[in-house]
C-alpha positions as CSV (number, residue, x, y, z in Angstrom):
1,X,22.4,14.4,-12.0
2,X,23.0,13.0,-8.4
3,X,21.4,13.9,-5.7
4,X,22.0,16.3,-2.7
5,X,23.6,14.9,0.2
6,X,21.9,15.7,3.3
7,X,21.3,14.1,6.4
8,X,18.8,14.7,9.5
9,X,19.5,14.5,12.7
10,X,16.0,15.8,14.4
11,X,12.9,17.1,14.1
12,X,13.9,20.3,13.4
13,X,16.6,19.9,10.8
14,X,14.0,18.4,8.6
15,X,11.3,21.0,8.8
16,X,14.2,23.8,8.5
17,X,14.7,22.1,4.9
18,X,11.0,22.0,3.7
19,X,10.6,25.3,4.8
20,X,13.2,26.5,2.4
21,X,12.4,24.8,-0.4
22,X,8.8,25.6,0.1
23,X,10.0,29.5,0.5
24,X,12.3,29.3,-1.9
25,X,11.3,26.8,-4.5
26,X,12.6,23.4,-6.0
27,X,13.1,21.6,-9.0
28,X,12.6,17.7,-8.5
29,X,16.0,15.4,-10.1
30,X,13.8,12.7,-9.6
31,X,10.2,12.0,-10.3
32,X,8.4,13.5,-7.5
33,X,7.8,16.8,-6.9
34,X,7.8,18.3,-3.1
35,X,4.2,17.6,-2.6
36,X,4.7,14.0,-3.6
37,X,7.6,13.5,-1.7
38,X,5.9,14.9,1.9
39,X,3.1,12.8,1.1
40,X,4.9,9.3,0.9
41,X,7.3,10.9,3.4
42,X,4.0,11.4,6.0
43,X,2.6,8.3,4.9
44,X,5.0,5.9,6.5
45,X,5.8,8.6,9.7
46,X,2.3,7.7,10.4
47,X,1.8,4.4,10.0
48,X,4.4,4.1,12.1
49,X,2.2,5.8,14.8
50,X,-1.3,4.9,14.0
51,X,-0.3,1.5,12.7
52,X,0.3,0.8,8.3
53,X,-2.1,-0.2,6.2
54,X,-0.7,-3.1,4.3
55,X,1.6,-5.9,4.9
56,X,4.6,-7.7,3.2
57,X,5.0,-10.9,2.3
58,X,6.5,-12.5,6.2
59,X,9.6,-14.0,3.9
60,X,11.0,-10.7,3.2
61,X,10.9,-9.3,6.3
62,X,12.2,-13.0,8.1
63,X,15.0,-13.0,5.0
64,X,16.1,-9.3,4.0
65,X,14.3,-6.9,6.5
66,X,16.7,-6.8,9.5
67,X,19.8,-7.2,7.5
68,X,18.5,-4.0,5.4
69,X,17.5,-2.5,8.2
70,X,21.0,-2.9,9.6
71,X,22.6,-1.4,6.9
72,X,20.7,1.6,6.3
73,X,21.3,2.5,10.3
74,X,24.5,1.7,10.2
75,X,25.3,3.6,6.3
76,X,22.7,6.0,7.0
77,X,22.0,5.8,3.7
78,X,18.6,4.0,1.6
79,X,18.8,2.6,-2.0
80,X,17.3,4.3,-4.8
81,X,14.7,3.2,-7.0
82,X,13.5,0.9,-4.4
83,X,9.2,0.2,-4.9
84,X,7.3,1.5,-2.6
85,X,4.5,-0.2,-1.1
86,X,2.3,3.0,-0.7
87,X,-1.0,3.4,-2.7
88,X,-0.9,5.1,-5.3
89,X,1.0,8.4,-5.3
90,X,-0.6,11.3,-6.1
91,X,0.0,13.1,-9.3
92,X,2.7,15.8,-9.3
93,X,1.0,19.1,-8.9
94,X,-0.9,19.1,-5.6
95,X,-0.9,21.2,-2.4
96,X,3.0,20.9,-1.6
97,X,1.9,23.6,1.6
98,X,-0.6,21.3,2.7
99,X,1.6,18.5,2.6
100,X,4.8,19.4,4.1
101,X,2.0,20.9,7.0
102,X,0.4,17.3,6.7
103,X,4.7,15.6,7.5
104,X,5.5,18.2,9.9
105,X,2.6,17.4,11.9
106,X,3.9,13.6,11.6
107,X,7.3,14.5,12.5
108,X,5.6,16.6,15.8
109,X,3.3,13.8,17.1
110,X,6.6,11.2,16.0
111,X,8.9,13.1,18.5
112,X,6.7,14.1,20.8
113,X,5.4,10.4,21.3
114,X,5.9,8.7,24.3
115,X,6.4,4.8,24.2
116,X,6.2,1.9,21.7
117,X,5.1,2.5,18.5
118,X,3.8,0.3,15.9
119,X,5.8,-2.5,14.2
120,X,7.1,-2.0,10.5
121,X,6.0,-3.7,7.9
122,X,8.8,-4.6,6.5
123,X,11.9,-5.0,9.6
124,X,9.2,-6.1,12.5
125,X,9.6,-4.0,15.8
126,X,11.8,-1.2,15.9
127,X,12.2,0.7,18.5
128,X,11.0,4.3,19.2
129,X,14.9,5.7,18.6
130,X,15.5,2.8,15.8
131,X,12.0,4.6,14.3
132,X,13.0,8.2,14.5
133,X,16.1,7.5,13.5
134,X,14.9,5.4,10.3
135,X,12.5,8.4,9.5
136,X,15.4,11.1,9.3
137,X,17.2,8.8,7.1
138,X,14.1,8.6,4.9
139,X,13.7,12.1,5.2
140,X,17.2,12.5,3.7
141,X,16.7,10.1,1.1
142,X,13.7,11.9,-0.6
143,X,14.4,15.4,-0.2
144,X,18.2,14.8,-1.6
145,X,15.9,14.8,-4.7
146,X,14.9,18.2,-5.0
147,X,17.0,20.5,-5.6
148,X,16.5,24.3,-4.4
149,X,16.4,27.2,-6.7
150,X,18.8,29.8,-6.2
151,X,18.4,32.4,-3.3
């Protein structure tokens, strides 16, 4: 099954979707459920504000990070299946309220920040519109894979 199509274009959109699928419900098409997916999701919104807490190899991001960063600004669109450098995900099951609290509470201190933020991993400086721009893509990405229950 493919995924939803969606796409962000602030703040607000995003949090308008994970309040309905928290309201309403979901059922993942991929493999993480909704508290998974805020997690990883508020995981890289703030390390790009308080700084991330791992690095990758300087030849991919010199080689392939600005050209994919290029491409996913310009398609709006992110591959699937790509790995994730994140620690370990939680198992499937937790707190989703907790963790869609935990990404909107990214997503307000990400929009309501004033100057530079941190560099990323994996394209080098970005700046803050490249970032929030980058995270409403991401957004997108992950929560095209769960799909709501009926209303």
């Amino acid at each position: 099954m493919l995924p939803r199509i969606l796409e962000f274009k602030d703040r607000d959109e995003v949090v308008a979707e994970l309040d309905r699928l928290q309201r309403i419900g979901c059922t993942p098409r991929g493999k993480w459920d909704l508290f998974q997916t805020c997690d990883h999701l508020a995981y890289f919104v703030e390390g790009s504000l308080d700084g991330h807490p791992y690095k990758v190899p300087w030849l991919f991001k010199v080689l392939f990070g600005r050209l994919v960063l290029r491409r996913i600004l310009k398609t709006g669109k992110m591959k699937p299946g790509a790995p994730t450098p994140q620690k370990p995900l939680p198992a499937a099951g937790g707190d989703a309220s907790a963790a869609v609290a935990r990404l909107t509470q990214a997503l307000d201190r990400l929009f309501a920040h004033e100057g530079e933020l941190h560099a990323s991993p994996f394209f080098g400086y970005l700046t803050p519109e490249e970032w929030r721009r980058l995270h409403m893509i991401h957004c997108a990405h992950h929560l095209s894979f769960l799909e709501p229950k009926k209303e």
